[in-house]
Backbone as ProteinMPNN parsed JSONL, in Angstrom:
{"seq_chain_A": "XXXXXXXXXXXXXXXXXXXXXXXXXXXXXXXXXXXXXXXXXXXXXXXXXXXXXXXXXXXXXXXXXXXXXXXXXXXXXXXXXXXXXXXXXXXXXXXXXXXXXXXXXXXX", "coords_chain_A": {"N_chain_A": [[15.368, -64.454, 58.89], [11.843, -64.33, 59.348], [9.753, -61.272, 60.437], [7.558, -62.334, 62.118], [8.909, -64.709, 63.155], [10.753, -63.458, 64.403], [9.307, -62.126, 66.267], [8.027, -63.692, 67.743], [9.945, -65.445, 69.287], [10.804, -62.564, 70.784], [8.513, -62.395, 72.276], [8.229, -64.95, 73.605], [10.783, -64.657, 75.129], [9.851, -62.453, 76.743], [7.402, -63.367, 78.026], [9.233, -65.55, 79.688], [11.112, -63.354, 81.26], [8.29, -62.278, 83.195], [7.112, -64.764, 83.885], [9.008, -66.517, 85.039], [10.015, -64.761, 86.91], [8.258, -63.938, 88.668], [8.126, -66.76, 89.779], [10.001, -67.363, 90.75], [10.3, -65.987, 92.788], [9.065, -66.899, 94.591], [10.432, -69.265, 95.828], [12.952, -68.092, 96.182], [12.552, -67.123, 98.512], [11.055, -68.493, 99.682], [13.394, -70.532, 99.986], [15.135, -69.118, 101.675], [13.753, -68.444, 104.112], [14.067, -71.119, 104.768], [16.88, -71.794, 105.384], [17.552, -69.757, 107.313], [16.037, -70.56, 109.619], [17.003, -73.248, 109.353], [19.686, -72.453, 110.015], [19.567, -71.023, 112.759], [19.107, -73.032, 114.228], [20.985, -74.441, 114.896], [22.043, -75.644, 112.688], [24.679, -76.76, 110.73], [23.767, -76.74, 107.833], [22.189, -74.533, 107.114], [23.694, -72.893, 106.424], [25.2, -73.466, 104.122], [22.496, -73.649, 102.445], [21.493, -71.365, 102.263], [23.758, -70.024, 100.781], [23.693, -71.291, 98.528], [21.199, -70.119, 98.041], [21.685, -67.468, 97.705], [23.137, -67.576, 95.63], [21.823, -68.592, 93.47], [19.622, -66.302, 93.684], [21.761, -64.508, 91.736], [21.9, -65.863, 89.524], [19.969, -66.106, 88.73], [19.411, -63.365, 88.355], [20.61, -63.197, 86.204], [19.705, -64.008, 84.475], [16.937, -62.954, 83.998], [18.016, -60.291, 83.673], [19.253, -61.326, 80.3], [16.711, -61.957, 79.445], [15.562, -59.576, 79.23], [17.235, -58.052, 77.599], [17.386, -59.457, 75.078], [14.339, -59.379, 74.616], [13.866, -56.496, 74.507], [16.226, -55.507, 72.509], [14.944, -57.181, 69.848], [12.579, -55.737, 69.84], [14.041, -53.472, 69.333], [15.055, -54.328, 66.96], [12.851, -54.898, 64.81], [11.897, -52.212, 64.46], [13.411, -50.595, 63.419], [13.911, -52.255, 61.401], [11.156, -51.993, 59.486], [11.067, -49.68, 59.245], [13.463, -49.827, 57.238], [12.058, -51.234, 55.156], [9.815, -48.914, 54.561], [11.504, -47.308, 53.663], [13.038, -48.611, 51.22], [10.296, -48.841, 49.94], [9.483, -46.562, 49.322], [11.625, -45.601, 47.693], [11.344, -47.838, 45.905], [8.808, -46.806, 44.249], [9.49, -43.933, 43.904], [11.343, -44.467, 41.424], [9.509, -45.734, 39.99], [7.584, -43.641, 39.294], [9.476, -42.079, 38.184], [9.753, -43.6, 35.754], [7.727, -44.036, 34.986], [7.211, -40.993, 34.095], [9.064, -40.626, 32.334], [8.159, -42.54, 30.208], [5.798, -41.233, 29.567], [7.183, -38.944, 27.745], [8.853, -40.057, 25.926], [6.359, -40.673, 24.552], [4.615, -42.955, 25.444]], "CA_chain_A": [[14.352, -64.662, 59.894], [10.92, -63.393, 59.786], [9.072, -60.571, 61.5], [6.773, -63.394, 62.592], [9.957, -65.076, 63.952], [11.847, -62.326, 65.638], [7.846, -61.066, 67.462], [7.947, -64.923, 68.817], [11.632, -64.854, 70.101], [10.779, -61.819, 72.03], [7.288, -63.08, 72.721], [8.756, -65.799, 74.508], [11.598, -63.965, 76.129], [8.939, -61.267, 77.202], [7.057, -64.246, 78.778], [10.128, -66.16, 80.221], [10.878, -62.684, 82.261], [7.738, -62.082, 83.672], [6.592, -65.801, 84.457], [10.011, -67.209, 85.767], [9.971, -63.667, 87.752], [7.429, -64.73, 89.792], [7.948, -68.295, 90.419], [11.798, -67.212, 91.549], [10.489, -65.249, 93.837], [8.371, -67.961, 96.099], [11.733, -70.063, 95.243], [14.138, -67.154, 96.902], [11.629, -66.599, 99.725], [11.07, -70.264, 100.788], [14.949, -71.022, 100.694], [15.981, -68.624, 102.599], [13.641, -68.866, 105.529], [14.665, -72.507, 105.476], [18.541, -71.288, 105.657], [17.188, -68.794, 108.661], [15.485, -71.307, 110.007], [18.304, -74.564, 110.241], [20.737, -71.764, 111.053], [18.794, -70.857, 113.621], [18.698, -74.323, 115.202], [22.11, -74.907, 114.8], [22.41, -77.166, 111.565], [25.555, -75.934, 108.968], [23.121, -76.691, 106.203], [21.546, -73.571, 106.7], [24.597, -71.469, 105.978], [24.941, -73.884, 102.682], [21.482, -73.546, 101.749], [21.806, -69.456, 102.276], [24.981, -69.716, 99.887], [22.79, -71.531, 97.212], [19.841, -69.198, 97.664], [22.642, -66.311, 97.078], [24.22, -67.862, 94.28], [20.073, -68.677, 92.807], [19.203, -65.073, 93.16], [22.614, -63.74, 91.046], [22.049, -66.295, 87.916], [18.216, -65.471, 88.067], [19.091, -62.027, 87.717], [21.172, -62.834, 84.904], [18.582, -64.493, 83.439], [16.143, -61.98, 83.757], [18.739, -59.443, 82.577], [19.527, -61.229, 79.346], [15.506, -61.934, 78.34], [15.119, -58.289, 78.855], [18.336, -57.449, 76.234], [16.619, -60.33, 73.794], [13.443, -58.656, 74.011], [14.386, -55.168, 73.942], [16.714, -55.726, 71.028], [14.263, -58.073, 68.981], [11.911, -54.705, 69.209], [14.55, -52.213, 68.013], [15.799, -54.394, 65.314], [12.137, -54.781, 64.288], [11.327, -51.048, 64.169], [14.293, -50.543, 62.744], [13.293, -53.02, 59.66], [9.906, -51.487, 59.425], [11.916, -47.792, 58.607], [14.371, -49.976, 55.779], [10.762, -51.477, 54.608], [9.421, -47.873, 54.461], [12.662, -46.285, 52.651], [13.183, -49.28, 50.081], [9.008, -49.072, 49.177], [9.433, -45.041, 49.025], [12.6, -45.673, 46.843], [10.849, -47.666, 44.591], [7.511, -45.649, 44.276], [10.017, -42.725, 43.333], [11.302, -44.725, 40.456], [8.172, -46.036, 39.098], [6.754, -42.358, 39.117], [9.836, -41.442, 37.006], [9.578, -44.356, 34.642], [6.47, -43.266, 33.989], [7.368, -39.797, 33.814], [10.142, -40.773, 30.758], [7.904, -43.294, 29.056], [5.19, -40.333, 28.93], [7.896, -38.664, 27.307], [8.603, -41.004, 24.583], [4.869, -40.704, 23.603], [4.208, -44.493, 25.269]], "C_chain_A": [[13.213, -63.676, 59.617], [10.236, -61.904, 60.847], [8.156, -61.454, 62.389], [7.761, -64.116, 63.427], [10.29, -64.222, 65.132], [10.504, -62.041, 67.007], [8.126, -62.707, 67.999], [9.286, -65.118, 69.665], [11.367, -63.707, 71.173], [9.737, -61.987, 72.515], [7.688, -63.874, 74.358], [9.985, -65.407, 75.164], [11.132, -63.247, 77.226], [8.609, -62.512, 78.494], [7.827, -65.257, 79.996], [10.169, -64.878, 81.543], [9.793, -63.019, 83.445], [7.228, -63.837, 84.353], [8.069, -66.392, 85.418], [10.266, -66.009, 86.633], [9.348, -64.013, 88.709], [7.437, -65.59, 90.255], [9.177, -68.283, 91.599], [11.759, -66.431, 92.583], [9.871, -66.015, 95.017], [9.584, -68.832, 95.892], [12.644, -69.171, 96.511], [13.281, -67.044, 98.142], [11.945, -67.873, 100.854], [12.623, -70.774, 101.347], [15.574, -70.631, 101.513], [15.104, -68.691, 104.205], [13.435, -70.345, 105.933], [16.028, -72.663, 105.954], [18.236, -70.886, 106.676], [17.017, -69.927, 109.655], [16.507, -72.863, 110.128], [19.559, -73.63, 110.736], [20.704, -71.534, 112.6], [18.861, -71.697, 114.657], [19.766, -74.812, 115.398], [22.739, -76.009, 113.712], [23.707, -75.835, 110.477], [24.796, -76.045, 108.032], [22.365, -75.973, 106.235], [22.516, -72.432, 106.235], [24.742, -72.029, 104.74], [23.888, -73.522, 101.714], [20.943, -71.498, 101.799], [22.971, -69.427, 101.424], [23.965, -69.995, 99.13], [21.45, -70.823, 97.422], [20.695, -67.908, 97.007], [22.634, -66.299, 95.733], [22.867, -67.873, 92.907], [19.734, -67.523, 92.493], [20.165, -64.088, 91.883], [22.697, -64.177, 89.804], [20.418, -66.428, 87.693], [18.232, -63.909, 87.82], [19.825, -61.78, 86.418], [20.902, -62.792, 83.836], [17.963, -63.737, 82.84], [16.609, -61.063, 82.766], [18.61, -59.852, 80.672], [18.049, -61.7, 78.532], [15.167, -60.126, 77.997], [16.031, -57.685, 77.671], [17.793, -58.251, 75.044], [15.651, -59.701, 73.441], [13.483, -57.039, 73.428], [15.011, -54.674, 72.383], [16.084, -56.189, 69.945], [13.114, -56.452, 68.875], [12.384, -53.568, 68.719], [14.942, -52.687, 67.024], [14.329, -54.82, 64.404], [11.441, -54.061, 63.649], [12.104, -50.948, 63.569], [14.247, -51.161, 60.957], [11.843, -52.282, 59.388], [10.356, -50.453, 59.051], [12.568, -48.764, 57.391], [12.774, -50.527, 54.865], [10.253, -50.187, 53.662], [10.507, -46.723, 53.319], [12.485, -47.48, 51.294], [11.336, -49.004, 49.237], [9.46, -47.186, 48.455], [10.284, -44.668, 47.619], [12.06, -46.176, 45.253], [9.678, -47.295, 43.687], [8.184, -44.58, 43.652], [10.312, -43.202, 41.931], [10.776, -45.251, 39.566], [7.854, -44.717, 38.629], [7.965, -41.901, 37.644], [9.763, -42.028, 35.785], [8.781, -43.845, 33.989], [6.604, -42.238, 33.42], [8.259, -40.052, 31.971], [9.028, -41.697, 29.875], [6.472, -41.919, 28.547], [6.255, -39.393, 27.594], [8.339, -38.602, 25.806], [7.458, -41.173, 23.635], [4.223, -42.373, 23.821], [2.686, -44.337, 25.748]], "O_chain_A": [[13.402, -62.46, 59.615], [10.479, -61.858, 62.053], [8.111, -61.094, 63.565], [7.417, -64.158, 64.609], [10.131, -64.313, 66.349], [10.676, -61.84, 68.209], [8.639, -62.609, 69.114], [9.311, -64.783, 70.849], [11.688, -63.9, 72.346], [9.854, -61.648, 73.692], [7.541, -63.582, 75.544], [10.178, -66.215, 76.072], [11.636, -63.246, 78.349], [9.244, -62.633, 79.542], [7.228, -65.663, 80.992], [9.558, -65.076, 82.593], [10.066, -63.737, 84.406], [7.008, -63.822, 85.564], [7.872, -66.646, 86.606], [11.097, -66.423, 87.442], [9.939, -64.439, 89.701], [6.808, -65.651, 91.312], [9.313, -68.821, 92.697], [12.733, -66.114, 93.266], [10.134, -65.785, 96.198], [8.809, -69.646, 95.391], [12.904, -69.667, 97.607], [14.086, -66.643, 98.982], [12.514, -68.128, 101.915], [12.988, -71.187, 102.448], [16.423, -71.254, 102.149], [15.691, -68.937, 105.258], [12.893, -70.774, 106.951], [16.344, -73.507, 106.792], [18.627, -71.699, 107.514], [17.909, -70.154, 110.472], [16.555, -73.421, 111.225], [20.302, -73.964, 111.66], [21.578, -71.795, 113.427], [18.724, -71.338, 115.827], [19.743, -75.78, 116.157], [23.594, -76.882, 113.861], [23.602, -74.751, 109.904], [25.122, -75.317, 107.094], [21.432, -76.249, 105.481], [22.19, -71.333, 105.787], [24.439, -71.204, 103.878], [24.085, -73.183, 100.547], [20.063, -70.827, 101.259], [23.242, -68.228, 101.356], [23.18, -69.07, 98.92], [20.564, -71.23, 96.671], [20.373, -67.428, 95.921], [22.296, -65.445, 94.913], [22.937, -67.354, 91.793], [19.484, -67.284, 91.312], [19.627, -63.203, 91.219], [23.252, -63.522, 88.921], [19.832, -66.784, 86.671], [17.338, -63.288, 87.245], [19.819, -60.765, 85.721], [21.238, -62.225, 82.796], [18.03, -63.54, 81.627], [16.177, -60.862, 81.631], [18.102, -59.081, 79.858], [18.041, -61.829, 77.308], [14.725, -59.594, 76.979], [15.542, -56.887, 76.871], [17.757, -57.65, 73.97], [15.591, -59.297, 72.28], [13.22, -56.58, 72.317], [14.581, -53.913, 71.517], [16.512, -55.727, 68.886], [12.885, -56.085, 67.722], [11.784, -52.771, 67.997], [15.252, -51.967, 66.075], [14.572, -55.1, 63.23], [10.66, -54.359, 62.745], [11.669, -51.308, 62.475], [14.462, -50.666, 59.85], [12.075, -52.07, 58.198], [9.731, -50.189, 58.023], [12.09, -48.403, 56.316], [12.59, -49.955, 53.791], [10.225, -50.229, 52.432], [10.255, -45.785, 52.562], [11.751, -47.129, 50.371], [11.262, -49.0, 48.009], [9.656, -46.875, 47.28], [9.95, -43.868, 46.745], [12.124, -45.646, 44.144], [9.691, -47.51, 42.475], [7.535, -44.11, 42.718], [9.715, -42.579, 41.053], [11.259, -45.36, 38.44], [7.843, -44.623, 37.402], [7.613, -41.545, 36.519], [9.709, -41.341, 34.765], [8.821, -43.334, 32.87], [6.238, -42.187, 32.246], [7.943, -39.66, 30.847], [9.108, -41.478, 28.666], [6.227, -41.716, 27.357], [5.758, -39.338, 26.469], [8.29, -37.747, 24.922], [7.438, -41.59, 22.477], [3.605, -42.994, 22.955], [1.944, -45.319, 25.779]]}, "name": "protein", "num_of_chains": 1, "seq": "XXXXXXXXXXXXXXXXXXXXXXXXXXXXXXXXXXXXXXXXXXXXXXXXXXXXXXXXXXXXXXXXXXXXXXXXXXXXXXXXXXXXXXXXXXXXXXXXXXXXXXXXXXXX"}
C-alpha cells in the first residue's frame, strides 16, 4: 500500500469521525426527547425508543472509537515508514561514499 493510500484511509476515517460526530449528535438529541416525550404521555414506545437511543449512542461510540485507532495508527505507521525511508537512503549514501572511496583506491 502506498503513502498516498494509507493518508486517504485515514483521510477518510479522520472525516468519518468528525462528520458522523455531528450528525449523531442531532440523531441522539431528537430520539431521546421523543422517548421523554411518549414516556411522558404514557405510551411504552418511549421506554423502547430510549433503549434504542441507548443502544445508538454505545455503537456510535464504537464507531467513533475505532476511526480514531484507524487514523491514529495510519499516522504512526506512516512516520514510522518515513524513519525506515530515511535509514535505508542514509544506508545507501554510506555505501556509495565507500564505493567510491575503494574505486579511488584502485586508481579508477
Amino acid at each position: 500500500m502506498s503513502q498516498e493510500d494509507l493518508k486517504a484511509v485515514g483521510d477518510a476515517a479522520y472525516s468519518l469521525y468528525t462528520d458522523f460526530g455531528q450528525c449523531n449528535d442531532l440523531a441522539r438529541i431528537s430520539s431521546m426527547k421523543a422517548a421523554g416525550g411518549l414516556t411522558d404521555q404514557g405510551f411504552l414506545l418511549g421506554e423502547a425508543l430510549d433503549h434504542v437511543a441507548t443502544r445508538w449512542v454505545d455503537q456510535v461510540q464504537s464507531l467513533l472509537d475505532a476511526c480514531v485507532h484507524i487514523y491514529t495508527h495510519l499516522d504512526f505507521t506512516q512516520a514510522i515508514h518515513k524513519g525506515d525511508e530515511a535509514r535505508v537512503h542514509a544506508t545507501i549514501s554510506s555505501t556509495s561514499t565507500l564505493d567510491h572511496g575503494f574505486d579511488r583506491h584502485r586508481g579508477y
